[in-house]
C-alpha positions in Angstrom: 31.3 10.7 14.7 31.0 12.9 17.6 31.4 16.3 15.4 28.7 18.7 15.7 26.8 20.3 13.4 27.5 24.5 13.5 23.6 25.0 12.3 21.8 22.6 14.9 24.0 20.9 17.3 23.4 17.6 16.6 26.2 15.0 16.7 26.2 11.9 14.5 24.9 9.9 17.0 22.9 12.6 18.3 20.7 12.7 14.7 20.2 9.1 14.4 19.3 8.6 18.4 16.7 10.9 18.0 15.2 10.3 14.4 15.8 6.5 15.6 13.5 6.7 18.6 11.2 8.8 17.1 11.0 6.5 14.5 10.8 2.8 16.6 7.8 5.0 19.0 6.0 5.4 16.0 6.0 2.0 15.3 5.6 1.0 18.3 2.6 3.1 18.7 1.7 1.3 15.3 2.2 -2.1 16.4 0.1 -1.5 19.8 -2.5 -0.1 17.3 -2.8 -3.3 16.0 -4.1 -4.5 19.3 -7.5 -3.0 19.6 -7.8 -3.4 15.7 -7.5 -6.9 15.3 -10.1 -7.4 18.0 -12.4 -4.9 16.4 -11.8 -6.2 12.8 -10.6 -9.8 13.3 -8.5 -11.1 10.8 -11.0 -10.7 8.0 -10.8 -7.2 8.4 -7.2 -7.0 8.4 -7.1 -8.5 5.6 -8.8 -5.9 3.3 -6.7 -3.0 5.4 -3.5 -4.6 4.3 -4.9 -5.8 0.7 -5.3 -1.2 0.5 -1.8 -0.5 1.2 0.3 -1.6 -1.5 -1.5 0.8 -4.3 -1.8 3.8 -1.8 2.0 2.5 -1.0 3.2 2.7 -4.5 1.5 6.0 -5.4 2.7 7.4 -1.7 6.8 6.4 -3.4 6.4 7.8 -6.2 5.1 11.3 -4.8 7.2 11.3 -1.2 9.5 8.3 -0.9 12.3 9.9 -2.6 12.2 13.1 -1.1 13.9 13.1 2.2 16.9 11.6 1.5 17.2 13.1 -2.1 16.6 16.9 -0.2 18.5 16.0 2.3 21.8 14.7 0.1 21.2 17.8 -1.9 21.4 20.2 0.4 23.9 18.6 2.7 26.3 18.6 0.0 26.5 22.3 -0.3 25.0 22.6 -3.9 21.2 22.9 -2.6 20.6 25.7 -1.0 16.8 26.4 -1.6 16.1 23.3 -2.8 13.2 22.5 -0.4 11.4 25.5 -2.2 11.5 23.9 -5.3 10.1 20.6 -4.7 7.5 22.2 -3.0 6.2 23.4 -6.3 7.5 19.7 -8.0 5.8 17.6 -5.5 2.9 19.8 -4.3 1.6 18.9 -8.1 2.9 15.1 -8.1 1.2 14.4 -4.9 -2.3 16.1 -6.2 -2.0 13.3 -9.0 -1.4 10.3 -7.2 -4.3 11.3 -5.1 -6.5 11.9 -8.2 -4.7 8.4 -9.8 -6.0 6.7 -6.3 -9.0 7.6 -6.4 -9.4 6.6 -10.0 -8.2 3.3 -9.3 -10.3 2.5 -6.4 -13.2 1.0 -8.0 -11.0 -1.0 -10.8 -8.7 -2.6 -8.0 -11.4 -3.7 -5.6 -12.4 -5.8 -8.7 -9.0 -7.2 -9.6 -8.7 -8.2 -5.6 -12.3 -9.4 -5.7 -13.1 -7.4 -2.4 -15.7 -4.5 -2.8 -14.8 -3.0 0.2 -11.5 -1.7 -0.9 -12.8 0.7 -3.3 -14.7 2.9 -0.3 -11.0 2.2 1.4 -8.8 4.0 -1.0 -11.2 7.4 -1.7 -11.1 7.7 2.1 -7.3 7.1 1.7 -6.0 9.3 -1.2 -5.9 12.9 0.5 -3.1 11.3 2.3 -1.2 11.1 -0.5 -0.7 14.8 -1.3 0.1 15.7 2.2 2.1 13.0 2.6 4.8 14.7 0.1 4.5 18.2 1.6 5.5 16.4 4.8 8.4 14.7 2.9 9.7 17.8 1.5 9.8 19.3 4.9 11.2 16.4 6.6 14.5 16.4 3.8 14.6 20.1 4.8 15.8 19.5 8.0 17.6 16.4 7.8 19.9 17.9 4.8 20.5 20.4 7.8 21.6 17.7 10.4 18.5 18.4 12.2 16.5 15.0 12.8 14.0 16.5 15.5 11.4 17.5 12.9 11.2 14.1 11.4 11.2 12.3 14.2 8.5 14.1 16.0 5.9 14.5 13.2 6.3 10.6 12.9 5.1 10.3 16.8 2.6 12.8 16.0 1.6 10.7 12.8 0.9 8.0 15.1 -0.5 9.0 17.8 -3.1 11.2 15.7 -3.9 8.3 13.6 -4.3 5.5 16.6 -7.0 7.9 18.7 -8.8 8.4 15.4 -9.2 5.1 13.8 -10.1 3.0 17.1 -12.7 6.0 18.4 -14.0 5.7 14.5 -13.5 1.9 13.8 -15.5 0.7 17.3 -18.1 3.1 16.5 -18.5 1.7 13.1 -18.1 -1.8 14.5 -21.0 -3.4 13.3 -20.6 -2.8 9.7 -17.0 -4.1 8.7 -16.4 -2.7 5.8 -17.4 0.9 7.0 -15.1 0.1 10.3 -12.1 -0.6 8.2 -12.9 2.3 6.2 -12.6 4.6 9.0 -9.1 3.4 9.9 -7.8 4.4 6.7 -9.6 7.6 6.9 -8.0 8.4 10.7 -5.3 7.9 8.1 -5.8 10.7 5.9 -6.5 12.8 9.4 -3.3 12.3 10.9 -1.5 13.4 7.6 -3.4 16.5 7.6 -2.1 17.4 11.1 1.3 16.4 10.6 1.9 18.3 7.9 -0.3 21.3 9.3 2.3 21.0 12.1 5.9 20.8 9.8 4.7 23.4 7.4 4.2 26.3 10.8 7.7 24.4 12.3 9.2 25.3 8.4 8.2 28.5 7.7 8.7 29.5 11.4 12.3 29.4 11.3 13.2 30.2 7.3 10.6 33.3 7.8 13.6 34.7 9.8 15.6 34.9 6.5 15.5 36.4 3.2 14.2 34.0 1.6 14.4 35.9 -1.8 18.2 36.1 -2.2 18.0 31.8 -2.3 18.5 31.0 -6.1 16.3 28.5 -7.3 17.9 25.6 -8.1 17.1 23.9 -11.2 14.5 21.0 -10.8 16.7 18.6 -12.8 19.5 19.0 -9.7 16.3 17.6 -7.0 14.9 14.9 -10.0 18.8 13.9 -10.1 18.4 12.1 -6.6 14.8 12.0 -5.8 14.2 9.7 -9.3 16.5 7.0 -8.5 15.2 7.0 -4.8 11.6 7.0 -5.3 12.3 4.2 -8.3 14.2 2.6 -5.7 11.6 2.7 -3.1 8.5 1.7 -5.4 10.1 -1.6 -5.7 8.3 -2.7 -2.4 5.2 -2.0 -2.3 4.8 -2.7 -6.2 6.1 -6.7 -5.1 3.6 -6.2 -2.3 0.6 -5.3 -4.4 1.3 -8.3 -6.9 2.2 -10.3 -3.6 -0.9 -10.0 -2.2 -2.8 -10.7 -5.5 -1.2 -13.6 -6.2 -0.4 -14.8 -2.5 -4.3 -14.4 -1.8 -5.6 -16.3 -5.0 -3.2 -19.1 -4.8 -4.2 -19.4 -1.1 -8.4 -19.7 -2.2 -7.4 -23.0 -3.7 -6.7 -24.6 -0.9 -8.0 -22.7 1.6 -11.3 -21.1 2.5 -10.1 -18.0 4.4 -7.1 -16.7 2.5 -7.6 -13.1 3.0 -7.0 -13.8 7.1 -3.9 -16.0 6.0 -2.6 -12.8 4.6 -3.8 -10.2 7.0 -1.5 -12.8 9.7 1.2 -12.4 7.6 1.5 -9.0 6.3 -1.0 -6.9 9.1 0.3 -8.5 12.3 3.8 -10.4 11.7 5.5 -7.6 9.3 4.3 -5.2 12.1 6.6 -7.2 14.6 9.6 -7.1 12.6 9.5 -3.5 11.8 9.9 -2.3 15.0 13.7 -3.7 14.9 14.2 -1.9 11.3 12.6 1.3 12.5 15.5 1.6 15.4 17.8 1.4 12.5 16.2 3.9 10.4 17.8 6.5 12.3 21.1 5.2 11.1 20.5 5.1 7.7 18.8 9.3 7.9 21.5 10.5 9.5 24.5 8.4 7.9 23.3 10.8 4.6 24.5 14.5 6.2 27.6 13.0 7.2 28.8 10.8 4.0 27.9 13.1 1.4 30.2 16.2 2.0 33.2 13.9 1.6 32.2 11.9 -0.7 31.4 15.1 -2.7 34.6 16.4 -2.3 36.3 13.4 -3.9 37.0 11.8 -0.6 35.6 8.3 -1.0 38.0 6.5 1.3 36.5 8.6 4.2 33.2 8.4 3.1 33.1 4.8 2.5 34.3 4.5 6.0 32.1 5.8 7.2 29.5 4.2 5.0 31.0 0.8 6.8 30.7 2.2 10.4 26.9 2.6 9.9 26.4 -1.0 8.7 28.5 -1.9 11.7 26.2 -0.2 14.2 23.6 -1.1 11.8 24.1 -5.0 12.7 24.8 -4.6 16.4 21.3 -2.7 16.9 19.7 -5.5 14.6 21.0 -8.8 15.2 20.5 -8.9 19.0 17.2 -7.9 18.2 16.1 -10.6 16.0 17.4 -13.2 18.4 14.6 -11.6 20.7 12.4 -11.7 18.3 13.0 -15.3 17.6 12.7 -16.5 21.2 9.6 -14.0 22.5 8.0 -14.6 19.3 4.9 -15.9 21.7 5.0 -13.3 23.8 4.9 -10.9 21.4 2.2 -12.4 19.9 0.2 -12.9 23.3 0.8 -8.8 23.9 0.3 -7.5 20.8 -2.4 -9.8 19.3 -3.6 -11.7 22.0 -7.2 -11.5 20.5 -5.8 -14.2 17.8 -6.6 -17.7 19.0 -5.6 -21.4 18.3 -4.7 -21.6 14.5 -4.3 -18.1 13.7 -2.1 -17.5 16.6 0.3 -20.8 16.1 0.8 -19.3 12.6 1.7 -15.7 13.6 4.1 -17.4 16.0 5.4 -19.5 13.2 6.1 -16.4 10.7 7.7 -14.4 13.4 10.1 -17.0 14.1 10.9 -17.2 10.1 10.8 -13.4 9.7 13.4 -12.9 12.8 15.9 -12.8 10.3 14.9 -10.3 7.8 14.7 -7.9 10.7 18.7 -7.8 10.2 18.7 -8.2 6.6 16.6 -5.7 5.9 17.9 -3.1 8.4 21.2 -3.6 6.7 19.4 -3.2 2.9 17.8 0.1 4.5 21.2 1.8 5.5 23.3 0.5 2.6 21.0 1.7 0.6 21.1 5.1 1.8 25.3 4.9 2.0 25.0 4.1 -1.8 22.8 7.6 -2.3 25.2 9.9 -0.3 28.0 8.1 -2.4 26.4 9.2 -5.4 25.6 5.8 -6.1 21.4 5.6 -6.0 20.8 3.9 -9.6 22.8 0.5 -7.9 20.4 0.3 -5.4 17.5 1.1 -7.4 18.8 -2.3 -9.5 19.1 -3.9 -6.2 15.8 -3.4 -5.2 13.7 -4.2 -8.7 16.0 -7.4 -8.9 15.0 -8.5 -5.9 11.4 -7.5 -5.8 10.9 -9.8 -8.7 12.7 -12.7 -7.1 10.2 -12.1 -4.0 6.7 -11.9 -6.0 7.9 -15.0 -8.3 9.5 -17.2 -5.4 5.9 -16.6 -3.1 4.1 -17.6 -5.9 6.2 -20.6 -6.4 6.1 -21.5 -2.8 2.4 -21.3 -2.2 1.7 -22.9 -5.3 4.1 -25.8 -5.7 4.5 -26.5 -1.8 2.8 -27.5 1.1 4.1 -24.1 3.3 0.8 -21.9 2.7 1.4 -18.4 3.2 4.7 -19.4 4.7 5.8 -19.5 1.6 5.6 -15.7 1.9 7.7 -15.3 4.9 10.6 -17.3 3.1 10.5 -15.8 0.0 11.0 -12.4 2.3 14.0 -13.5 3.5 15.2 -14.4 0.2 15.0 -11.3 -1.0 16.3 -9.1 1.3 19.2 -11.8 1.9 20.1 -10.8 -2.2 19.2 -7.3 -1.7 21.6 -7.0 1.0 24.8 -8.9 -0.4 24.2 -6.7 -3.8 24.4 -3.6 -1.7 27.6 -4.6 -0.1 29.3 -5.0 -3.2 28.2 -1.9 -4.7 29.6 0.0 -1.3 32.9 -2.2 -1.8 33.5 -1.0 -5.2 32.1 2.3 -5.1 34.5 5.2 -6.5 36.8 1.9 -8.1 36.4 3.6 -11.1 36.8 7.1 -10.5 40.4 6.4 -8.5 41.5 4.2 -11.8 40.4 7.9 -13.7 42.4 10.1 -11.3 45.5 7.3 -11.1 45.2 7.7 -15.3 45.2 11.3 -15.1 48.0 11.5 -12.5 50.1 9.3 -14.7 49.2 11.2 -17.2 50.2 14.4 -16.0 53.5 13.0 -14.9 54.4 11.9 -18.7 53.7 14.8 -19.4 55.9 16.3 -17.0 58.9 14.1 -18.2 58.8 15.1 -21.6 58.4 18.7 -21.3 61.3 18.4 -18.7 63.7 16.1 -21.4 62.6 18.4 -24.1 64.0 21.7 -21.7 67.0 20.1 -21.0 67.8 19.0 -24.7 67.3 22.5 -25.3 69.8 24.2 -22.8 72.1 21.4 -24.4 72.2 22.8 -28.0 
C-alpha cells in the first residue's frame, strides 16, 4: 500500500488522495454551482438541464467513459506501452460522431420529451463530446502510470471553467429561460475545450522528451479489449436515466401539473448531494487499477484480490460515515446549497436526500468493485451487473410512480434498489474471480504429476529388465 511508484512517486494512497480530492472539489464546485442556478432557473429550468443530460451522457460513454480505466489497465499491466497513441486516433474519430449523432438527435428528442428547448440545449452541448474523449485518453495516460495529478486537476479546472461561464452567461440571458439554460450547457462545451487544451500541452510536454517513434503501435483490438466492456458498462446509467426521465416525467403529468420541477428536485439538486460522497471514493476506485492489475496479470490472484478487498474496505469507511451525515444534515444541506427552494419543493429535496443517503454507500462500493473486477480481468461481469440493474431501476420507477402514491419518490427508491443489486453482484464476481483458472492450474498440476509417476514407474521397470 505504501509502495511507490519508480516513474512518479506516488504511493497507493498517495494516487487516490489526490485524484480523490480533486475529484470531491469538482463536485463540490458542481454542487455550489447549483446554488446561483436554481435561483436563476428555478426548478422549471432545471428541469430541461437535467432532461439534456442523459443523451449527451450516453453518447459522452460510449466515446470517453471507457477510456481511462481501459488505458490505464493496459498500460499498467506492462503490455501497453504506446497505447494512449492509438486511441488518440480510435477515439479522436468516435468522439467526432457522437457529436455529429448529438446534434442529429437534438431536434427528434426535444419532441419525444415534449420540451422545445432541449433541441437548442444539445447543439450547444455536442462539441463537448469530442473533447471530452481526447481528455479521457489523456487522463488513462497518466493514471496507467500511477500519476493521478493530471486527472485530478483538469477535473477542478473542468469546474471551475464551467461555473464562471454558465452563471456570467445564464444571468445575462435571464429573462429568456430557455436561452439561459442554453448557455449553461454551452459554458459546458467551453470548459471542455480548455481542459483538454490544458492535458494535451501537459501530454505532449513530457512524452516530447522521448522517442516517441521507437513505441510500437499496439493493435487497436488490445485498447477495444478493455475500453468495450467499460464503456458498455458505463452506458448502462445514463441509458436508465434517459428512459427514467421519460417515463418518470410523463407518469408524473398525470397527476401532477409541474412534473418537470418534480424531476429537476430529484435528479438536478438531490443526486448532486449524494455525489459528493461517491466522488471522495472515486479516487479509490482510479487508483486501485495500477496497483491490482500487475499481479493479477502475473497469475497472482490471491494478492490481487486482496487487495481488491482492501479498497472496498476503505471504500466503506469513507462512505458510510458519510451518508449518516448526509441523512441527518439533509436540511442543512438543502438550506446551503438550495436555499432559493421554498415550502414544497424544499420539504421534498429534504425527503429524497434522506432516502438517497444510502446509495451514497452503495454506489461508492458498485464504483470501486467495479473497477477491482476490470484490473482482475473481469470487466464483462460488471458490464452484466450494470445492464441488469439498469433495467430493474427504469422498470421499478415506473412501477412506483405509476401504481403508488410516492411521486417521484418512487425514483429515489427504485435508486437504491438498484445499486443495492448492483453491489451484492459485484461482490460475488470479486469472491469468485480466478475460481476457475486455479481449478485449470490444480488440473494441470495434477496432471503433470501423473505424468511424472508414470514416466518414473516406466524408468524403473526398465533398469529392472
Amino acid at each position: 500500500m505504501k509502495k511507490k511508484s519508480s516513474k512518479t512517486g506516488q504511493s497507493f494512497l498517495a494516487g487516490a488522495v489526490i485524484i480523490s480530492l480533486g475529484g470531491f472539489i469538482s463536485k463540490l464546485l458542481g454542487a455550489i454551482y447549483r446554488i446561483p442556478l436554481t435561483a436563476v432557473l428555478g426548478g422549471e429550468g432545471m428541469g430541461i438541464y437535467q432532461m439534456v443530460y442523459p443523451l449527451y451522457c450516453i453518447l459522452l460513454t460510449v466515446s470517453a467513459s471507457g477510456i481511462p480505466t481501459g488505458i490505464s489497465r493496459l498500460i499498467s499491466s506492462g503490455r501497453g506501452a504506446g497505447a494512449e497513441k492509438q486511441a488518440f486516433r480510435l477515439y479522436g474519430v468516435v468522439g467526432v460522431v457522437g457529436a455529429l449523432v448529438m446534434y442529429i438527435l437534438s431536434a427528434p428528442l426535444a419532441r419525444i420529451q415534449g420540451e422545445p428547448a432541449i433541441a437548442l440545449c444539445c447543439k450547444l452541448l455536442c462539441p463537448s463530446v469530442f473533447f471530452v474523449s481526447v481528455l479521457s485518453v489523456v487522463r488513462g495516460y497518466f493514471q496507467g502510470r500511477g500519476n493521478m495529478l493530471p486527472t485530478a486537476t483538469t477535473e477542478v479546472l473542468e469546474q471551475v471553467i464551467k461555473v464562471a461561464a454558465g452563471v456570467a452567461l445564464s444571468y445575462y440571458f435571464r429573462d429568456n429561460m430557455p436561452l439561459a439554460v442554453a448557455s449553461t450547457l454551452l459554458a459546458v462545451t467551453i470548459s471542455e475545450v480548455l481542459a483538454t487544451a490544458i492535458a494535451a500541452f501537459w501530454y505532449f510536454s513530457r512524452r516530447g522528451k522521448q522517442p516517441l517513434f521507437t513505441v510500437p503501435a499496439v493493435p487497436v483490438k488490445s485498447i477495444l479489449r478493455f475500453t468495450i466492456p467499460l464503456t458498455l458498462t458505463a452506458i448502462a446509467l445514463p441509458v436508465s436515466q434517459l428512459f427514467e426521465s421519460i417515463v418518470a416525467v410523463r407518469l408524473l403529468r398525470a397527476s401532477a401539473e409541474n412534473a418537470t420541477a418534480l424531476y429537476g428536485i430529484f435528479s438536478g439538486c438531490a443526486i448532486t448531494i449524494i455525489n459528493l460522497p461517491v466522488s471522495v471514493t472515486y479516487g479509490l476506485a482510479a487508483s486501485s487499477v495500477p496497483q491490482i492489475s500487475p499481479l493479477a496479470e502475473s497469475g497472482d490472484m490471491v494478492g490481487a484480490k486482496k487487495k481488491a478487498f482492501k479498497s472496498l474496505g476503505i471504500t466503506l469507511m469513507v462512505s458510510l460515515p458519510a451518508a449518516i451525515v448526509l441523512f441527518f444534515a439533509a436540511p442543512l444541506a438543502t438550506r446551503l446549497i438550495f436555499g432559493s427552494l421554498q415550502g414544497e419543493e424544499k420539504e421534498l429535496l429534504i425527503k429524497l436526500i434522506k432516502i438517497l443517503a444510502i446509495s451514497s454507500v452503495t454506489q461508492s462500493l458498485v464504483q470501486t468493485s467495479s473497477a477491482c473486477l476490470t484490473s482482475l480481468g473481469y470487466p464483462i461481469r460488471s458490464t452484466v451487473t450494470q445492464w441488469a440493474t439498469a433495467v430493474l431501476r427504469v422498470g421499478l420507477t415506473a412501477a412506483l410512480i405509476a401504481f403508488t402514491p410516492l411521486s417521484i419518490s418512487g425514483a429515489a427508491w427504485s435508486a437504491n434498489c438498484a445499486y443495492l443489486v448492483a453491489m451484492l453482484m459485484n461482490f460475488w464476481y470479486i469472491i469468485r474471480a480466478g475460481k476457475n483458472n486455479e481449478g485449470g492450474r490444480r488440473n494441470e498440476n495434477n496432471a503433470d504429476r501423473i505424468g511424472d509417476f508414470i514416466r518414473g514407474f516406466n524408468a524403473k521397470g526398465k533398469s529392472g529388465a
